[in-house]
Each structure stands twice: as C-alpha cells, then as structure tokens.
Backbone bond lengths (Angstrom), bond angles and torsions (degrees), N, CA, C in turn:
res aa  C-N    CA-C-N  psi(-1)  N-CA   C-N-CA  omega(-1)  CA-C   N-CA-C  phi
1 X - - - 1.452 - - 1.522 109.00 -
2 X 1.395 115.92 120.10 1.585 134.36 -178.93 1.512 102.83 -57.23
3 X 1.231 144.68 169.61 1.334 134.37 152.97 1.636 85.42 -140.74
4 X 1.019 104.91 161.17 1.479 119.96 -163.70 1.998 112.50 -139.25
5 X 0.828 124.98 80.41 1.917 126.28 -169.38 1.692 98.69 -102.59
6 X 1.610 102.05 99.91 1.578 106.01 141.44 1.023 130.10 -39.61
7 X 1.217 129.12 150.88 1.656 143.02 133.42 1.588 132.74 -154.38
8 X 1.238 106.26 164.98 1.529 101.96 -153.62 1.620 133.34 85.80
9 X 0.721 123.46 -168.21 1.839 122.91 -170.51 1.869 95.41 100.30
10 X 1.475 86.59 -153.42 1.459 117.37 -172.11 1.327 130.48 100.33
11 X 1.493 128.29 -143.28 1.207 123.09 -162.06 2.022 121.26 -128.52
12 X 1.301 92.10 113.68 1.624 105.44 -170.52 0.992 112.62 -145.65
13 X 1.708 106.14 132.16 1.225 113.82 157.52 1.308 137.83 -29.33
14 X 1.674 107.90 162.30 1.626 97.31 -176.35 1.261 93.92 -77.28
15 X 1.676 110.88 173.69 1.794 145.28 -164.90 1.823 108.45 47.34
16 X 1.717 103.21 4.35 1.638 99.94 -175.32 1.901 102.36 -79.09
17 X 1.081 95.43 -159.26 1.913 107.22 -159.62 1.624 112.59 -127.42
18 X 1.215 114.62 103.19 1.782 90.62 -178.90 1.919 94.95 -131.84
19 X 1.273 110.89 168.55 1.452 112.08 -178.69 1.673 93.61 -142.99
20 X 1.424 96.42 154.42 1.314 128.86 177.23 1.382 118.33 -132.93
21 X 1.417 119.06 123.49 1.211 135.07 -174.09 1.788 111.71 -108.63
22 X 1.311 116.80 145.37 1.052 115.56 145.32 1.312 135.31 -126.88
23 X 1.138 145.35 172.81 1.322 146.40 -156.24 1.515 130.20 -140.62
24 X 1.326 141.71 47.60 1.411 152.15 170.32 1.310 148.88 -15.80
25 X 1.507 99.83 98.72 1.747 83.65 -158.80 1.280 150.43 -89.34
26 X 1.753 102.75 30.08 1.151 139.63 -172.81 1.572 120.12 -118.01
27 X 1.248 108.59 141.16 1.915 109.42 -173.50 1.914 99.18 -76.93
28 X 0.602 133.66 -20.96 1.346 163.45 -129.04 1.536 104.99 -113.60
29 X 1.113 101.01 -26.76 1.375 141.64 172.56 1.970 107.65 -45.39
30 X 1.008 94.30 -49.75 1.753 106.28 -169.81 1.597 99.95 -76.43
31 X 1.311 126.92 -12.00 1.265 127.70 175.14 1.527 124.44 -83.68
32 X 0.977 110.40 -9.72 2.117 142.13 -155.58 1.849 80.39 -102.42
33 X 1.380 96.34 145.94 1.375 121.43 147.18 1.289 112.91 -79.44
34 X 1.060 132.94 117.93 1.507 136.24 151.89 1.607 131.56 -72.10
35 X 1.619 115.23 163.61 1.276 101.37 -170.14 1.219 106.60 178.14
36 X 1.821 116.93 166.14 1.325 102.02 177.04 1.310 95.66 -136.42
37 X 1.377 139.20 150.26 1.237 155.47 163.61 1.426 128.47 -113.56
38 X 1.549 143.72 173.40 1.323 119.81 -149.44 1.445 95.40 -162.24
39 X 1.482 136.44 146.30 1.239 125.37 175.20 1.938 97.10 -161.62
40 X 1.676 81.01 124.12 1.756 107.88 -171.24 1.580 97.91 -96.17
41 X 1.508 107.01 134.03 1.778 117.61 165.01 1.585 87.65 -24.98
42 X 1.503 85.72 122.82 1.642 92.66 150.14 1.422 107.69 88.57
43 X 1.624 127.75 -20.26 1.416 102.35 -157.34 1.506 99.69 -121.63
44 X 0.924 134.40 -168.68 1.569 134.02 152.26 1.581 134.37 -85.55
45 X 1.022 108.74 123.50 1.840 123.14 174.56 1.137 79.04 -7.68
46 X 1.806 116.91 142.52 1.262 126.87 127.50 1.578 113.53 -136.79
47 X 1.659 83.11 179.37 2.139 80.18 -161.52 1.372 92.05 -87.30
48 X 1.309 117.10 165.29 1.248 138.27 150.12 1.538 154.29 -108.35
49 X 1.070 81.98 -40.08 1.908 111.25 153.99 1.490 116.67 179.24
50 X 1.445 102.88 164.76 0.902 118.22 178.09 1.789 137.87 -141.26
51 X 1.080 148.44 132.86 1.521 139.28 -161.72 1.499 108.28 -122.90
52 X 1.401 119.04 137.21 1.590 138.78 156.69 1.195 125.12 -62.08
53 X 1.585 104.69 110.68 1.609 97.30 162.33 1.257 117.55 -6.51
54 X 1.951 81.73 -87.85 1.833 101.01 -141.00 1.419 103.02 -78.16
55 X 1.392 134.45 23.60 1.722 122.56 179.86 1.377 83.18 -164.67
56 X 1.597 144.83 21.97 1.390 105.41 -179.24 1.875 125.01 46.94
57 X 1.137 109.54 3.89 1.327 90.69 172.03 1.398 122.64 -67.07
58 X 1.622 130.65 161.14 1.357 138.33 179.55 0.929 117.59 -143.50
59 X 1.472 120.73 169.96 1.364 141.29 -149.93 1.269 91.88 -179.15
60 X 2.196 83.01 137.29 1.663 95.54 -168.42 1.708 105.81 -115.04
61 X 1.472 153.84 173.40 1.389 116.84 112.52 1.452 145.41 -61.98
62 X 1.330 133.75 144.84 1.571 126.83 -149.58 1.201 102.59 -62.71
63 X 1.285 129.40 -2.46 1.575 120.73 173.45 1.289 134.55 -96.18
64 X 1.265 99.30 12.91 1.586 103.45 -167.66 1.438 67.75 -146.62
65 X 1.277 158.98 -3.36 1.786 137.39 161.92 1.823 104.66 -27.77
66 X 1.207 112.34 136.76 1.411 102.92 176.74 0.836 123.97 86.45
67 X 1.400 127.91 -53.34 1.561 113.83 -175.63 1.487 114.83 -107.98
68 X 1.417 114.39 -8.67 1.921 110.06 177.55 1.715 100.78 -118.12
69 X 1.470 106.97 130.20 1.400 99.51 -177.80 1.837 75.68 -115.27
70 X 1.880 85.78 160.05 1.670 98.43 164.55 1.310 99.00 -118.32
71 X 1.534 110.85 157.91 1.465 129.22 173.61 1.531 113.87 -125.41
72 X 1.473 124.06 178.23 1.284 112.37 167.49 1.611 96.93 -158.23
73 X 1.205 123.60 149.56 1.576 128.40 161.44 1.314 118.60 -109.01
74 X 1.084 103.13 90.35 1.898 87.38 177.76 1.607 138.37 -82.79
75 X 1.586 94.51 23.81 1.259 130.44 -168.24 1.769 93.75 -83.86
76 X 1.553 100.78 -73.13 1.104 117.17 161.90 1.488 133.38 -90.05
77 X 0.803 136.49 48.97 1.735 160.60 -170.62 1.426 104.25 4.65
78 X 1.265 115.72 62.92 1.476 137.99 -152.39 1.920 101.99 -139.15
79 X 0.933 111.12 134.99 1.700 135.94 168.21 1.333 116.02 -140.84
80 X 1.031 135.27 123.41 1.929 167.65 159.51 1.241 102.70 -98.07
81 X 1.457 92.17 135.98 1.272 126.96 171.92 1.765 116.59 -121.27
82 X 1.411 123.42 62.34 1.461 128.40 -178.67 1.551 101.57 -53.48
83 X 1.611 123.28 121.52 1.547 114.39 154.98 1.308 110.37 -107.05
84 X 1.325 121.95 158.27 1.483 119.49 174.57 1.713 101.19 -130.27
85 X 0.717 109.12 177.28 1.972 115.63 170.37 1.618 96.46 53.71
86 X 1.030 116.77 42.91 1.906 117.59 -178.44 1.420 87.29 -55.20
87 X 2.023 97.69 150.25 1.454 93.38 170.56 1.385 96.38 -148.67
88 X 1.240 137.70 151.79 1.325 146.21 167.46 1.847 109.81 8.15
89 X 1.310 93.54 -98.02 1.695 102.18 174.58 1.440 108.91 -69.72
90 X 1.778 128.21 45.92 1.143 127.60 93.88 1.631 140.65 -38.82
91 X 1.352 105.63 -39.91 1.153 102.39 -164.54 1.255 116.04 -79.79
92 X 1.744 107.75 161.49 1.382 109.19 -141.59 1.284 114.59 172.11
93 X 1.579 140.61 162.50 1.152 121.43 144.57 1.758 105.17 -96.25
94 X 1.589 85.23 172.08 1.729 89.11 -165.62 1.865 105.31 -128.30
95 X 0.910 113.60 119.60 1.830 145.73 -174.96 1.650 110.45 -83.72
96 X 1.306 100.18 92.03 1.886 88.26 163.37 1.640 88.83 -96.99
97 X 1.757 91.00 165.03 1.282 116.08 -139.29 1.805 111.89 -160.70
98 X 1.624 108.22 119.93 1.282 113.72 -142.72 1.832 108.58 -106.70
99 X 1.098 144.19 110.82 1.594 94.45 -157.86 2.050 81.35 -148.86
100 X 0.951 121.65 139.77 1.674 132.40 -172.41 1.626 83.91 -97.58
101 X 1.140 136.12 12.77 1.687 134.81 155.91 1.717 119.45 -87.96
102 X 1.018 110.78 162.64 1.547 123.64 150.10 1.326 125.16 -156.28
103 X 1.648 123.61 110.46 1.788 108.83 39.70 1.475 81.76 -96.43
104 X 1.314 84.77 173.96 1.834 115.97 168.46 1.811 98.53 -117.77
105 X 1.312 115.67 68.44 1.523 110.92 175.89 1.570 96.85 -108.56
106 X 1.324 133.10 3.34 1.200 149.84 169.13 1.352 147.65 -82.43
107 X 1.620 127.70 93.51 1.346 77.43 -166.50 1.290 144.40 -61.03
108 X 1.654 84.88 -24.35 1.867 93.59 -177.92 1.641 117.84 -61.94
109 X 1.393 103.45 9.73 1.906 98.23 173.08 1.327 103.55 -114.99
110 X 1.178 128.31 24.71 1.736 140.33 -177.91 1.827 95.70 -83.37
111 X 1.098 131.15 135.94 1.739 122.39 171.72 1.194 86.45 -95.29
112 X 1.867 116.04 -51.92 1.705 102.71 -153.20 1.310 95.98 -139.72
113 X 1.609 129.31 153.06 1.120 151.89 162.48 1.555 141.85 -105.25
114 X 0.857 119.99 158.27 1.707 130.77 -164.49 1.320 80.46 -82.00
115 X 2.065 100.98 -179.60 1.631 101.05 168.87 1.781 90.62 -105.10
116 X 1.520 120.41 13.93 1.293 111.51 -157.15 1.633 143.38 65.42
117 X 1.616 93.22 152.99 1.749 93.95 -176.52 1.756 95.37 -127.35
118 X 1.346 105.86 155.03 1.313 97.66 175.30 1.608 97.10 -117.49
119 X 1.496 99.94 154.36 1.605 123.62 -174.54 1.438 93.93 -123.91
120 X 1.264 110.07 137.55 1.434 128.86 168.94 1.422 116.62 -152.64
121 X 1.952 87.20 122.93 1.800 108.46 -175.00 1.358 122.47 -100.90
122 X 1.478 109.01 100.85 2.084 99.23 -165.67 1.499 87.70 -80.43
123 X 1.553 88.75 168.68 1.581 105.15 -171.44 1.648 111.58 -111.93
C-alpha cells in the first residue's frame, strides 16, 4: 500500500508562484507513474500532469502547458509540482497521484491518492 503526503499549496495572487510536493512512502515508489490531479467546488477531478518512471518523461494538460512543470526524485520518493503564472481557474485542491499504469490522464488509472492540498488564486 502506496501512502501518498502532500505539502505546500496555499494562497496567491494571480501571475504569483506556488509549488506542491509530494512525498511516498514506498521504495517501490520509483516504479509508479506519478502525478497530480485537481478538483474545483463543483467540478470533477481533473488531471494535470503527469511523469515516467523509467525516462522522466511528461505530460501536461494544455492549460497549465508552460507554466507548471512536474519533477520527481526517486532518490527521495518525492514529486513537485512548481506553478508559476497562477491564475484564477487555478484554483482548486491539488491530488498527487500514484498509478503502476501509463498514461495516468485518468482517473480511473490512479491506484492511490493523496488526501490533497488546496491552492487558491485571488484575482
């Protein structure tokens, strides 16, 4: 069983910068796709990005292209999510996201989940 611990988020202006980390409590960990997903009052989970084991490769949604990069350490069983240019419909809470699939643009290909952080962008 994955365990998954947020941290970071909070509250910033629009075009400001905030990052979200998560933290994994499994070695096993570096084998998992990682990821973050997002869910606004009212709307449904959506993905946000996501990173590859075995190459670090990523994948964004087109709305955050550019301004949110993901990272991962598999040193330390750790994934970040840096955003920059936050903008309104940023806001959200924010889901790292564990999944022995690829892609994980799904939720239904998520195995395990964060309890979440919420980010909020005043305008």
């Amino acid at each position: 069983q994955v365990q998954l611990v947020e941290s970071g988020g909070g509250l910033v202006q629009a075009g400001g910068s905030l990052s979200v980390s998560c933290a994994a409590s499994e070695r096993t960990f570096t084998t998992y796709t990682m990821g973050w997903f997002r869910q606004a009052p009212g709307k449904a989970r959506e993905f946000v990005a996501h990173i590859r084991w075995s190459d670090a490769y990523t994948n964004y949604r087109d709305s955050v292209k550019g301004r949110f990069t993901i990272s991962r350490d598999n040193a330390k069983n750790t994934v970040a999510l840096q955003m920059n240019s936050l903008k309104p419909e940023d806001t959200a809470v924010y889901y790292c996201a564990a999944s022995t699939r690829w892609p994980m643009i799904f939720v239904s290909r998520v195995d395990y989940w964060g309890q979440g952080t919420q980010v909020t962008v005043s305008s």
